[in-house]
N, C-alpha and C positions, 0 to 999 in steps of 0.2 A: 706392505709398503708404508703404509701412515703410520704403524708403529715403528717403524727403523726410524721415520721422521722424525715422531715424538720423542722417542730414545733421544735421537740424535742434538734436536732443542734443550732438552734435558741435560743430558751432558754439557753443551757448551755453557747455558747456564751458570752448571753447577762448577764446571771448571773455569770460570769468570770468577764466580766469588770464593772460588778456592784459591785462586793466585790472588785477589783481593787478600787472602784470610792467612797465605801462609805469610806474609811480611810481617806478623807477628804473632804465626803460631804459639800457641804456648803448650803443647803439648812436651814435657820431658823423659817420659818412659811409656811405652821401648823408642832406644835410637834406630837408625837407620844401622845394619849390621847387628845389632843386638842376635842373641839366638837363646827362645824362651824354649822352657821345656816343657812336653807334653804331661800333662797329671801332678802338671803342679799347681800353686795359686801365685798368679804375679801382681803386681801392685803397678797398674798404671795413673801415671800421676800427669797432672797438668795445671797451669798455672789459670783458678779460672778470669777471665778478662771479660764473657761477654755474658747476658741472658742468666739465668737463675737454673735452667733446667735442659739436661743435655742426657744423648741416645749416644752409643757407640755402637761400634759396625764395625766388623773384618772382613776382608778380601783377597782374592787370590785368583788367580787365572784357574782354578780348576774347582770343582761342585764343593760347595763345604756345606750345605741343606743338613747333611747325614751324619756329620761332625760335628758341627756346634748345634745349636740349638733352633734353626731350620725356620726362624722366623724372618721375613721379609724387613727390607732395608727403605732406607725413606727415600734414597735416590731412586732405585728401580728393583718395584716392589714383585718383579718376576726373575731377578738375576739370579742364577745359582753363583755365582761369584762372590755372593757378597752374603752375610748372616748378620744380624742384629743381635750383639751379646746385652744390651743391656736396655729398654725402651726408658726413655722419661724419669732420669734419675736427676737426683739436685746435683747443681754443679757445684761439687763437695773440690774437688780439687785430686780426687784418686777413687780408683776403685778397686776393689778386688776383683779380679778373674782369675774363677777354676779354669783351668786349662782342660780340656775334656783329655784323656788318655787314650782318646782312640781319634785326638785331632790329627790332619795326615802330614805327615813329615815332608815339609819342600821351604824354600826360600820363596820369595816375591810376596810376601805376607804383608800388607798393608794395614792399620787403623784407621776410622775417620772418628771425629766427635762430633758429631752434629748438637749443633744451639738452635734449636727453631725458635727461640724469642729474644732473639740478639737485640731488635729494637728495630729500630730504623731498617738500619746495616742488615739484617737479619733476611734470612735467616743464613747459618754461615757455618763449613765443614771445616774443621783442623784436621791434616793429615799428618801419620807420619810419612819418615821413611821406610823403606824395604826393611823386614827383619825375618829372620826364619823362625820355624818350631822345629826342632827334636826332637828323636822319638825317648820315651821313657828308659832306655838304655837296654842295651841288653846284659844279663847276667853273667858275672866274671866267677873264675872258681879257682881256688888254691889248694892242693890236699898233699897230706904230710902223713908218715906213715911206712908201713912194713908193708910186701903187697898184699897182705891179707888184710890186711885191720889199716880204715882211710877215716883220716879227721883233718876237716877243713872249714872253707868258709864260702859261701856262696854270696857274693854281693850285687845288686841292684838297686834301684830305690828303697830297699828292703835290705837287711843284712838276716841272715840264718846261721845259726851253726849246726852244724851234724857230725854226729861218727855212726860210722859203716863198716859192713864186711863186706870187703873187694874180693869177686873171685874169678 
């Protein structure tokens, strides 16, 4: 019960100086509908405005612990919703993220930036919008040929070519 409390304090809190914070989001990448793909490296970038040194965080309504990289968030450091991709990085204005390859494929995918040395104001979470991940694709295949003898191309993230004997 005092934890649903706390939670709950917490929350409104933090969703106070989040509507405080998004009037002048600066976050640019990903938009809201964006859709990043899994196993790849994306570049998110923001415009920095507040504090010298900033954490990112992902979330989603389902366990992501197992996916990313399974470290606790600075909102609430028991949520399986939520992972920490990146702790106490300067606020450069972008950063790289591998996309892990086995992140789970769904929509409702949220970033926050957190600045915990905003100053005064501080500390202060920029969110985005909704964006999805994709899975790394599945493999397509084309093959040309007699039906004994098959030469083609197998494409995914990867391209291969092969020849074979069909029988």
């Amino acid at each position: 019960m005092i934890w649903a409390l706390v939670r709950f304090v917490i929350a409104f809190l933090v969703t106070a100086q989040t509507i405080r914070a998004q009037d002048d989001n600066p976050i640019t990448n990903p938009q809201g509908g964006d859709t990043i793909t899994a196993g790849t490296v994306y570049n998110i970038t923001w415009t920095p405005t507040r504090g010298n040194i900033v954490s990112i965080e992902i979330w989603n309504q389902i366990s992501l612990r197992s996916s990313f990289n399974g470290t606790n968030c600075h909102y609430d450091s028991f949520d399986v919703d939520c992972s920490l991709l990146i702790d106490n990085t300067t606020n450069s204005g972008s950063w790289l993220w591998h996309v892990p390859a086995n992140a789970p494929v769904a929509g409702n995918y949220f970033l926050d930036i957190f600045v915990s040395d905003a100053g005064f104001d501080g500390p202060y979470y920029f969110m985005t919008n909704n964006f999805s991940i994709s899975d790394v694709g599945s493999p397509t295949s084309t093959a040309t040929g007699s039906p004994s003898t098959v030469t083609g191309t197998i494409t995914s993230s990867h391209s291969a070519r092969f020849t074979g004997i069909y029988s």
